[in-house]
N, C-alpha and C positions, 0 to 999 in steps of 0.2 A: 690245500693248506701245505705248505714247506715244514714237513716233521723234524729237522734238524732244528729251526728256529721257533717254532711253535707261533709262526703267523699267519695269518688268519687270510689277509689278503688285504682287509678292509683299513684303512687312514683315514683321515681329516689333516685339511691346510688350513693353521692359523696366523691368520694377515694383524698385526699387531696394527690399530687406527693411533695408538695416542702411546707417548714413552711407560713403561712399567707394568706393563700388560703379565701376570703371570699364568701360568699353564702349571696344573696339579694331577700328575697321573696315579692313579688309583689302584689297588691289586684287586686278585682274582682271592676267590677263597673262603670259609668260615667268618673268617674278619678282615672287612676293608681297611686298608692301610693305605698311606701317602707312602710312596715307592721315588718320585720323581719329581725333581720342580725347575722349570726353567722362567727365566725372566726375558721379555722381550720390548725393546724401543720400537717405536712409531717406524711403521716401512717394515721393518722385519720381519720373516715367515719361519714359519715352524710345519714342519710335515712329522707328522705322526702315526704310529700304527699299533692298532689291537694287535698283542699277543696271547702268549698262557698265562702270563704276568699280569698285563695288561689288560682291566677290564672297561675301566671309565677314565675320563681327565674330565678336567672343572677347568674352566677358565673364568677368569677373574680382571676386567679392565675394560676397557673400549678395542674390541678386535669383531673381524670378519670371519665366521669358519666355514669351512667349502667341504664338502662331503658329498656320498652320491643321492644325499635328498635333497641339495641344493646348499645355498647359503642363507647362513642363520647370521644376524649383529648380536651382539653382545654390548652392556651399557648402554644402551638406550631408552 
C-alpha cells in the first residue's frame, strides 16, 4: 500500500457500452456518502482505484467492468 496516497493497489476499468453511463464513488467511514461522480459516453473508459476515501463506486448504465475477478456487464 503507498502510505502517502492511501492506495490500496486494487482498480476496476469501466468500458462505458451506450452514452450517459454514470460511475458513483462512495466514502469510507461511520456514514457512506457520494464523494464522486463522473458521467461517461459510449467507447469511453474510466480506470478507477480504492483508497482511504474510497470504499465502493455504483455504476449506473450499460458499461463493462474489468477487475481481477474478471468482467462483470452491467444493464443487462
Amino acid at each position: 500500500m503507498n502510505e502517502e496516497y492511501g492506495v490500496s493497489g486494487e482498480y476496476i476499468i469501466i468500458k462505458a457500452e451506450e452514452n450517459g453511463v454514470n460511475i458513483i464513488g462512495l466514502t469510507r467511514g461511520r456514514d457512506t456518502k457520494f464523494h464522486h461522480t463522473e458521467k461517461l459516453d459510449k467507447g469511453e473508459v474510466y480506470i478507477a482505484q480504492f483508497t482511504e476515501t474510497t470504499s465502493a463506486m455504483k455504476v449506473r448504465g450499460k458499461a463493462t467492468i474489468y477487475c481481477k475477478h474478471g468482467a462483470i456487464k452491467t444493464g443487462e
